[in-house]
Biopython code that builds the backbone (N, CA, C, O; Angstrom):
import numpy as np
from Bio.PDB.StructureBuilder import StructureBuilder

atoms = [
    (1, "UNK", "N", (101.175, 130.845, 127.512)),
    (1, "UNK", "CA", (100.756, 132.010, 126.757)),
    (1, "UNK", "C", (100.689, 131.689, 125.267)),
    (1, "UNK", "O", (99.843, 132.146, 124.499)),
    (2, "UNK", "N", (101.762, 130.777, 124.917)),
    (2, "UNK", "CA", (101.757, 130.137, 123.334)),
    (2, "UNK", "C", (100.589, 129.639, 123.064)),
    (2, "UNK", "O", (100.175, 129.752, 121.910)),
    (3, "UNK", "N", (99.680, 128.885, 124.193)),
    (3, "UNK", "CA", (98.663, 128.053, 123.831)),
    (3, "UNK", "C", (97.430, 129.150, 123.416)),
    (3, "UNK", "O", (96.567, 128.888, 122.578)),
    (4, "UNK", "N", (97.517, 130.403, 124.153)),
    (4, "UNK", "CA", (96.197, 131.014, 124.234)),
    (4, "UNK", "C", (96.514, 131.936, 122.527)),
    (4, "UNK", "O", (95.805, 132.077, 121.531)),
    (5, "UNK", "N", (97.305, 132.198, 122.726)),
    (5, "UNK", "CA", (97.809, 132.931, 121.471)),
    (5, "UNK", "C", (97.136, 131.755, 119.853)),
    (5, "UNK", "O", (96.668, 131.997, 118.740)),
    (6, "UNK", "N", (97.493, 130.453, 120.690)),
    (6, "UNK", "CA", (97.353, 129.792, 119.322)),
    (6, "UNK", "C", (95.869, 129.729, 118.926)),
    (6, "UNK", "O", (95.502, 129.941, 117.770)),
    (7, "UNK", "N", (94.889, 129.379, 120.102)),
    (7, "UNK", "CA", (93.906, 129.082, 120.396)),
    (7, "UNK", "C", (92.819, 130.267, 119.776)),
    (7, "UNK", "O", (91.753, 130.203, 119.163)),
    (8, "UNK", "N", (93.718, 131.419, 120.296)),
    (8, "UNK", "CA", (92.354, 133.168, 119.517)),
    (8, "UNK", "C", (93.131, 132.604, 118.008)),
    (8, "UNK", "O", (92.282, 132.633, 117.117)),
    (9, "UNK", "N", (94.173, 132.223, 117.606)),
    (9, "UNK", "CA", (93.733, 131.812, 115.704)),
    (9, "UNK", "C", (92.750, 131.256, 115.427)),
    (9, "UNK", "O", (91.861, 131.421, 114.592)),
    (10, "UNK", "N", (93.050, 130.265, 116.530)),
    (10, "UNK", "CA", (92.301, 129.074, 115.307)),
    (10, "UNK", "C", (90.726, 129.887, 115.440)),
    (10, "UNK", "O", (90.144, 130.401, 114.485)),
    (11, "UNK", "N", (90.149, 129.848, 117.060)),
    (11, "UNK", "CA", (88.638, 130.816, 116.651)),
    (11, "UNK", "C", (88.729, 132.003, 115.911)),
    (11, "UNK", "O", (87.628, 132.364, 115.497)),
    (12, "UNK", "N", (89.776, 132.823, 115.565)),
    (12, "UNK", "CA", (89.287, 133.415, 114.366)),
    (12, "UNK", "C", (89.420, 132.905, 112.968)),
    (12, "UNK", "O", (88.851, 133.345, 111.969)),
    (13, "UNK", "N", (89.950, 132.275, 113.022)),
    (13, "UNK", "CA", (89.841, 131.731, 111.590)),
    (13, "UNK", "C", (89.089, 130.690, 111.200)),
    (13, "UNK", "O", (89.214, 130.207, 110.075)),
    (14, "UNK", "N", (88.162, 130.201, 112.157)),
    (14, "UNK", "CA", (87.153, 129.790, 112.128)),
    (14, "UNK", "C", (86.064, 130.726, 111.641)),
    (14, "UNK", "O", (85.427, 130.687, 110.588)),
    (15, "UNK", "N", (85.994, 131.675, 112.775)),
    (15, "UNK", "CA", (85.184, 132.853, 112.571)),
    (15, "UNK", "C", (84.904, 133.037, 111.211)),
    (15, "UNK", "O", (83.848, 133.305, 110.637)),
    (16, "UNK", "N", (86.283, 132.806, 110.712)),
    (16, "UNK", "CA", (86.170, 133.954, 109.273)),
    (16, "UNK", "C", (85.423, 133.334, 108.282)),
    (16, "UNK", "O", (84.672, 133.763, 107.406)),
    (17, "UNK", "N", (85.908, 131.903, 108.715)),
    (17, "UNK", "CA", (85.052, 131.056, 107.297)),
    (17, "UNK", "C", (83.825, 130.676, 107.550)),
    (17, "UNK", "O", (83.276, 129.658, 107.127)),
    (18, "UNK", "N", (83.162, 131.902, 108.591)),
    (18, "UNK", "CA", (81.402, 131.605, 108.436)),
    (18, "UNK", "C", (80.941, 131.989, 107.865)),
    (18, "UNK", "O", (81.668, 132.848, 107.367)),
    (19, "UNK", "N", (79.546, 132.026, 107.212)),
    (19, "UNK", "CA", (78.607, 132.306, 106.071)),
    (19, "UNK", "C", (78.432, 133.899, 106.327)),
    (19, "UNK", "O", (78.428, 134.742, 105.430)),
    (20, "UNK", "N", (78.300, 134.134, 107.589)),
    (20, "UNK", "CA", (77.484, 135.285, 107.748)),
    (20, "UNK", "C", (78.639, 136.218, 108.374)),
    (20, "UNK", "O", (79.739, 135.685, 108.227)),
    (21, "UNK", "N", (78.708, 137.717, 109.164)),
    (21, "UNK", "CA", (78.922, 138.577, 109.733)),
    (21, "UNK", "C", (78.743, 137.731, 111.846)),
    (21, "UNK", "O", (79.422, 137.342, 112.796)),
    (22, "UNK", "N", (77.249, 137.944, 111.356)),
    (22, "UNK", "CA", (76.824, 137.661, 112.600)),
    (22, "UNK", "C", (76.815, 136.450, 112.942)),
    (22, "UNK", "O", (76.450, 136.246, 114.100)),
    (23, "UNK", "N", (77.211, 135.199, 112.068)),
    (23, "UNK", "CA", (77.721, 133.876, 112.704)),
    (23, "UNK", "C", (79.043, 133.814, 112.933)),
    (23, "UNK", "O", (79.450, 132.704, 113.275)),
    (24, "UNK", "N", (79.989, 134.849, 112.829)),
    (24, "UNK", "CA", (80.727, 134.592, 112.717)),
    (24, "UNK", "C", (81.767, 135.235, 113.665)),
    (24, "UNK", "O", (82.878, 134.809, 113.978)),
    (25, "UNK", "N", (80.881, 136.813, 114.193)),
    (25, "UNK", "CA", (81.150, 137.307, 115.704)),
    (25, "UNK", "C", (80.385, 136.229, 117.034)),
    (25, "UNK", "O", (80.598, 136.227, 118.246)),
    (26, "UNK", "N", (79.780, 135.681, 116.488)),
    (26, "UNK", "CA", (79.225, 135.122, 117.555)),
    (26, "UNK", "C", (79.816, 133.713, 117.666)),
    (26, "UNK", "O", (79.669, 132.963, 118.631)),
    (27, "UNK", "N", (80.591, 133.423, 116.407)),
    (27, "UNK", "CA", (81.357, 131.617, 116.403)),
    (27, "UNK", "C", (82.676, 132.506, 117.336)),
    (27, "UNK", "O", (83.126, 132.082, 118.400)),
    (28, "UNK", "N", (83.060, 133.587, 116.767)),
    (28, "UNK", "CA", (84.855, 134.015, 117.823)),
    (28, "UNK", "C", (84.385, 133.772, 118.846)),
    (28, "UNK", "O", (84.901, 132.864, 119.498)),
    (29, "UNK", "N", (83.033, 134.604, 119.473)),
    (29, "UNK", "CA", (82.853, 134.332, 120.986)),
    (29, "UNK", "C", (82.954, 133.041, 121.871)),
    (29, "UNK", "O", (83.681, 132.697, 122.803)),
    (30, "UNK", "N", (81.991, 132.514, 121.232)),
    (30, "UNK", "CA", (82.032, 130.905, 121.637)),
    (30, "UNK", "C", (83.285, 130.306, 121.328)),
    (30, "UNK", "O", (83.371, 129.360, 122.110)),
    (31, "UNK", "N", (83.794, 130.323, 120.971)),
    (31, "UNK", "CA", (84.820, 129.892, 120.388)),
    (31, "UNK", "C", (86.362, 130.416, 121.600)),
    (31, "UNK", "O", (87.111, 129.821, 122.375)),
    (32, "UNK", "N", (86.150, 131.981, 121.076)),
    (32, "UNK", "CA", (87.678, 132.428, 121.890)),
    (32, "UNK", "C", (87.937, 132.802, 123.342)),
    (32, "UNK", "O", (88.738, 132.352, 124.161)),
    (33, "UNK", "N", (86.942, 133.839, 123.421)),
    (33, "UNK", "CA", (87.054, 134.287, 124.552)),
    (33, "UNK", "C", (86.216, 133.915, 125.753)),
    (33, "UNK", "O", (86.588, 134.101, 126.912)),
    (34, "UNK", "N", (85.032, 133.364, 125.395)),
    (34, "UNK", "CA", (84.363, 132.376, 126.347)),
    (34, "UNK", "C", (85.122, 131.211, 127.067)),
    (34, "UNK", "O", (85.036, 131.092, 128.289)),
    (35, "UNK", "N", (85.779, 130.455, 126.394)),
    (35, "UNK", "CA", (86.252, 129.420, 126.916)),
    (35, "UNK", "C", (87.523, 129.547, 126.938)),
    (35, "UNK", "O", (88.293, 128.591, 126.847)),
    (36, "UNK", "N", (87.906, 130.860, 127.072)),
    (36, "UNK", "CA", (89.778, 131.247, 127.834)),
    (36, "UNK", "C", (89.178, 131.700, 128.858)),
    (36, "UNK", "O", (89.681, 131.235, 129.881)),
    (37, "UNK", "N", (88.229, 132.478, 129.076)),
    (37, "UNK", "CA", (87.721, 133.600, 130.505)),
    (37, "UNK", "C", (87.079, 132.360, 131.503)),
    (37, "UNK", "O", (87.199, 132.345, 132.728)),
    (38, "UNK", "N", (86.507, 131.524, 130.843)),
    (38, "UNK", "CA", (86.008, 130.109, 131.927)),
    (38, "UNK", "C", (87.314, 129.023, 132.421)),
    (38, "UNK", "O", (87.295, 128.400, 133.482)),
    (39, "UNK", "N", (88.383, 128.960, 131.442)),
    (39, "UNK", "CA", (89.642, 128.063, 131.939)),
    (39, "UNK", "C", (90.376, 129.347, 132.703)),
    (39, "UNK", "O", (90.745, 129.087, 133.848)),
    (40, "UNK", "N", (90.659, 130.805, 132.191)),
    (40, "UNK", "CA", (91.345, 131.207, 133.079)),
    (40, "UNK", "C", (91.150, 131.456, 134.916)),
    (40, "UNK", "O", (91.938, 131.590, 135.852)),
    (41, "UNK", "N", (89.859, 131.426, 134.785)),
    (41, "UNK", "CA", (89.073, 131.547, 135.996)),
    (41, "UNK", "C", (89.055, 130.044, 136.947)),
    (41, "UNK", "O", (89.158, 130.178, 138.166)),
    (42, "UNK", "N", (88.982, 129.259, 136.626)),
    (42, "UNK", "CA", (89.131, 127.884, 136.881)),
    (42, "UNK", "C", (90.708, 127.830, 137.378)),
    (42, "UNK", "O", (90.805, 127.542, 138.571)),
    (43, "UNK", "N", (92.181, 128.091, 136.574)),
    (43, "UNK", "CA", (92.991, 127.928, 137.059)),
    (43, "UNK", "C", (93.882, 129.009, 137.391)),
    (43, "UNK", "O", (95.041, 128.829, 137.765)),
    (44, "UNK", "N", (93.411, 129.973, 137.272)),
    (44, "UNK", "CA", (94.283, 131.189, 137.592)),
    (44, "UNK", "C", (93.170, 131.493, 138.858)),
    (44, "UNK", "O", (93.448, 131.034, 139.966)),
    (45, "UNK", "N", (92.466, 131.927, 138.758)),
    (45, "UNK", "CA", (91.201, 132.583, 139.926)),
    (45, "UNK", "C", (91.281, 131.694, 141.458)),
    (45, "UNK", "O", (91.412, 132.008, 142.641)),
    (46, "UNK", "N", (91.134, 130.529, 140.750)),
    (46, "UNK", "CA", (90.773, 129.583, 142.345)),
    (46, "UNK", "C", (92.190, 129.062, 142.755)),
    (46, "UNK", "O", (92.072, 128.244, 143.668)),
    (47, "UNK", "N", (93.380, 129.248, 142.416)),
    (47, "UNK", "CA", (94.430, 128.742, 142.506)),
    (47, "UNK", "C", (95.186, 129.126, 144.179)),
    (47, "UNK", "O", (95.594, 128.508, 145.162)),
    (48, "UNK", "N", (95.008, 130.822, 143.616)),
    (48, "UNK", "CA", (95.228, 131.578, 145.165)),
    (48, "UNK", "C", (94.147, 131.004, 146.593)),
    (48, "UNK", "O", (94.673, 130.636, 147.644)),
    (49, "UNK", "N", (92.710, 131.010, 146.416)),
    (49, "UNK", "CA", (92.347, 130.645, 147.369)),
    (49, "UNK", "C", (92.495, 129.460, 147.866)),
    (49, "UNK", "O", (92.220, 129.288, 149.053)),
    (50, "UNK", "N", (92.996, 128.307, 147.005)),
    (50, "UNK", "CA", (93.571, 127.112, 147.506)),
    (50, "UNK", "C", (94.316, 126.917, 148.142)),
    (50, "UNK", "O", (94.238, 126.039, 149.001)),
    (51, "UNK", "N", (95.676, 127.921, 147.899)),
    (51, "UNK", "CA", (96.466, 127.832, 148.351)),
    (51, "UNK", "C", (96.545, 128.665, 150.204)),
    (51, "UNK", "O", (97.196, 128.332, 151.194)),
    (52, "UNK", "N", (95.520, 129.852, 149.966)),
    (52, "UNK", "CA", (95.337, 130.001, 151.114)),
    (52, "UNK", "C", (94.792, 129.465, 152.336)),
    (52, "UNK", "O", (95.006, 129.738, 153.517)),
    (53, "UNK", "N", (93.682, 128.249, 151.498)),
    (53, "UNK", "CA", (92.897, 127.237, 152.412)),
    (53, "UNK", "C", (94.272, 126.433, 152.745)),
    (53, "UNK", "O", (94.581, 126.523, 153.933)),
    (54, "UNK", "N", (94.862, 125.923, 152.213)),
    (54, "UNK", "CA", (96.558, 124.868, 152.679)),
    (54, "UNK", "C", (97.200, 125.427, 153.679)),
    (54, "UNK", "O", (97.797, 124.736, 154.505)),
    (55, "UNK", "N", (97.157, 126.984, 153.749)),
    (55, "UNK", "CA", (98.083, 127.726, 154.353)),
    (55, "UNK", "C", (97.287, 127.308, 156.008)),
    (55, "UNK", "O", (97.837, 126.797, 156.984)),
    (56, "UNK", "N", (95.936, 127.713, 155.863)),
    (56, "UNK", "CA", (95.261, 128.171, 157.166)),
    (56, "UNK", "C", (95.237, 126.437, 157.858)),
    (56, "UNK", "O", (95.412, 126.209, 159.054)),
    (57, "UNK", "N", (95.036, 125.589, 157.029)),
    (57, "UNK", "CA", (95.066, 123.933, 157.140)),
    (57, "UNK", "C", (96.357, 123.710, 158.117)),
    (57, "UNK", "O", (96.219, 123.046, 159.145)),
    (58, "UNK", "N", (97.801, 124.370, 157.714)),
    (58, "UNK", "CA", (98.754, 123.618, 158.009)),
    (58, "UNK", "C", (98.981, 124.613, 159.726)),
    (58, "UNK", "O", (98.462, 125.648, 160.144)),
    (59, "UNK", "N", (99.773, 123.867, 160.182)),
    (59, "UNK", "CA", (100.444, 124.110, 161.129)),
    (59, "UNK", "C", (101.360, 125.084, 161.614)),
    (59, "UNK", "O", (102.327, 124.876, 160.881)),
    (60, "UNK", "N", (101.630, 125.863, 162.253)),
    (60, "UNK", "CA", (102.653, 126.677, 162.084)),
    (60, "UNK", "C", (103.418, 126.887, 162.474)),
    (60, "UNK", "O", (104.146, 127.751, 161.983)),
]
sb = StructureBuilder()
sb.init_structure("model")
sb.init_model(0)
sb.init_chain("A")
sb.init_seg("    ")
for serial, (resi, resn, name, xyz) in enumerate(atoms, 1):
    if name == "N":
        sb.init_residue(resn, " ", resi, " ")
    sb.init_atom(name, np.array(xyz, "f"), 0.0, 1.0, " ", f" {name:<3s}", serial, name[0])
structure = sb.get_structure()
């Protein structure tokens, strides 16, 4: 949770030091929440169905 916390700084404070308004909602995006919602999905999302494919795999 430390990491994601650290991670929306740094894209906003990236953000902030863009030229524009609108480069600079659109640098947070790319930046913050795009690529937490694509890693969280990757390891939080598919984690459960893995584990349910192992389950149905094993023996009982």
């Amino acid at each position: 949770m430390t990491i994601v916390i650290a991670w929306i700084y740094v894209a906003l404070m990236l953000s902030l030091g863009s030229e524009s308004l609108i480069a600079g909602v659109l640098g947070f995006i790319a930046w913050g929440p795009l690529p937490l919602s694509i890693i969280w999905y990757i390891f939080v999302r598919r984690r459960p169905q893995a584990a349910k494919q192992q389950d149905a795999q094993s023996p009982p």
